[in-house]
C-alpha positions as CSV (number, residue, x, y, z in Angstrom):
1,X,-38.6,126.8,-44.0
2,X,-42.6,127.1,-44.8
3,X,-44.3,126.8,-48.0
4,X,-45.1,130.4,-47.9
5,X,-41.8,131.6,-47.1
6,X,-40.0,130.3,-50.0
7,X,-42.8,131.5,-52.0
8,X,-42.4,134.8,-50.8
9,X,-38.4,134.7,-51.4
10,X,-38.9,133.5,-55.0
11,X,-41.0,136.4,-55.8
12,X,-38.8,139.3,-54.4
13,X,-35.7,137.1,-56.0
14,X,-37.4,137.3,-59.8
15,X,-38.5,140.9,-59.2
16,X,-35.0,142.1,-58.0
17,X,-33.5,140.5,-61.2
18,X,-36.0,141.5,-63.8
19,X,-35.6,145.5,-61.9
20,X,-31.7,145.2,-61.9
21,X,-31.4,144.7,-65.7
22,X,-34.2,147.4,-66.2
23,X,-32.5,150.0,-64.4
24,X,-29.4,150.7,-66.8
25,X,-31.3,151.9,-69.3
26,X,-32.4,155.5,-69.3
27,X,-36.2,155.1,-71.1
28,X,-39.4,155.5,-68.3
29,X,-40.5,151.9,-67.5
30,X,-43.5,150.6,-67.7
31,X,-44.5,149.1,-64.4
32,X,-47.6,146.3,-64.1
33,X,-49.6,145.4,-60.7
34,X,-51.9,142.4,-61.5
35,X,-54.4,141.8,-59.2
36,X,-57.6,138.7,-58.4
37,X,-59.7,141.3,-60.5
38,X,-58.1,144.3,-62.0
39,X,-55.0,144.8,-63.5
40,X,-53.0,148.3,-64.1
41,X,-49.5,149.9,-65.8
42,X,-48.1,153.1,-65.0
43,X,-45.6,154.8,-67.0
44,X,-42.7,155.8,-64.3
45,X,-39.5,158.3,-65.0
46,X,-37.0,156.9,-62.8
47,X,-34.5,159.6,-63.5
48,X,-37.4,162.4,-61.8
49,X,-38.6,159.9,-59.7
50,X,-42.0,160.5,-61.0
51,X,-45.1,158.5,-62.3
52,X,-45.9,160.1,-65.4
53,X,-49.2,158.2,-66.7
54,X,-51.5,155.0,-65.0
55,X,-53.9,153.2,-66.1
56,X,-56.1,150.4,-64.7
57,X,-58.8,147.9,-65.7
58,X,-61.0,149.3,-63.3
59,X,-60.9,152.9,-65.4
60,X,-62.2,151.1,-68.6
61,X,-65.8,152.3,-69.6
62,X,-66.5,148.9,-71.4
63,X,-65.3,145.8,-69.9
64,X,-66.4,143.1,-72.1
65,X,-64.5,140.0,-72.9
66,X,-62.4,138.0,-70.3
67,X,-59.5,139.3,-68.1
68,X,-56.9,138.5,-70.9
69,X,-59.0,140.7,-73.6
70,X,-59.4,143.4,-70.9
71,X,-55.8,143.5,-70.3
72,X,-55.0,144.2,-73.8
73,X,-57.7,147.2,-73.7
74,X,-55.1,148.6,-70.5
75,X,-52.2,148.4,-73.2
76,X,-53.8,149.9,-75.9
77,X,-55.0,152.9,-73.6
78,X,-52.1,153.2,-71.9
79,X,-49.9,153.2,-75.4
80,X,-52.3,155.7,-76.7
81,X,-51.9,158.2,-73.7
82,X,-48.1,157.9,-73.6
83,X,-47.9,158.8,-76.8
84,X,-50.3,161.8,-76.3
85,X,-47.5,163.0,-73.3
86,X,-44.6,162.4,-76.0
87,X,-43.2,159.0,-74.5
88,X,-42.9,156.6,-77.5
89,X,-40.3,153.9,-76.3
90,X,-40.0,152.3,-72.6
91,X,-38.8,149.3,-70.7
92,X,-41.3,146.6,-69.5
93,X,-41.3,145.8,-65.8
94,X,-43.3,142.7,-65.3
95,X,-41.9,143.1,-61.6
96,X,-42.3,139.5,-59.7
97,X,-45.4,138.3,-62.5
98,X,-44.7,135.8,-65.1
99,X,-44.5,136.8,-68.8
100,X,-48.0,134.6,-69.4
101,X,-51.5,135.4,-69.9
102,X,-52.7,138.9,-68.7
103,X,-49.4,140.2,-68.8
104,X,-48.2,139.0,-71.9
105,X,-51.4,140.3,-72.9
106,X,-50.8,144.1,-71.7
107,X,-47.3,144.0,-73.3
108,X,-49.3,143.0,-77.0
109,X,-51.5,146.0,-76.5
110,X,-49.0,148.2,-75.8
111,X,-47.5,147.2,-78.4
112,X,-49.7,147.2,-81.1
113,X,-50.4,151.1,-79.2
114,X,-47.6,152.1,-80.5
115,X,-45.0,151.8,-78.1
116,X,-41.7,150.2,-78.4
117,X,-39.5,148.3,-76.0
C-alpha cells in the first residue's frame, strides 16, 4: 500500500470517528475546513439539514497577525453571528484536522464569543 494511500485512509478513519460521536447529540455543529491560506466554520443544523451561518478568513476586513491570530478572529465572528441568529451552544467538528494550532485556535475564539460546547 502507498504512502498516500494510508494517509488518505487515516484521515477519513479520524473524521468518521470524531463525526460518529458528534452526531447523537441534537445541538447544530460547528463544522471547520482549514485550508494552505484561509480557514472557515459554518454553523450546520443536522436535524433540517441546513447550514445556518459561515464564516471564512477570506471575509475578514483586517487580516493582520499570523494565520493562528486570524483564526481566532473567524471564532470570534462566527460566535458573535450565531448568537445574533439565537444559537448559543454547539458541537465542534474538527472533521479529519488535528486539535492544534489554527484549529485549536478557532475553537478559543469561539469560545471566548460566547458559545459553549
Amino acid at each position: 500500500m502507498s504512502l498516500k494511500r494510508k494517509i488518505r485512509q487515516r484521515t477519513k478513519r479520524r473524521a468518521n470517528r470524531v463525526r460518529s460521536l458528534l452526531l447523537l447529540s441534537d445541538r447544530p455543529r460547528v463544522s471547520v475546513f482549514r485550508s494552505l491560506k484561509n480557514i472557515s466554520a459554518q454553523i450546520i443544523d443536522d436535524q433540517q439539514h441546513k447550514t445556518l451561518i459561515g464564516f471564512s478568513s477570506a471575509q475578514l476586513e483586517t487580516r493582520t497577525g499570523d494565520k493562528t491570530e486570524v483564526a481566532f478572529a473567524v471564532g470570534r465572528e462566527l460566535a458573535r453571528q450565531a448568537l445574533e441568529k439565537g444559537v448559543s451552544s454547539v458541537v465542534f467538528d474538527r472533521g479529519s484536522y488535528l486539535y492544534h494550532g489554527r484549529v485549536k485556535a478557532l475553537a478559543d475564539g469561539l469560545r471566548e464569543g460566547g458559545l459553549q460546547f
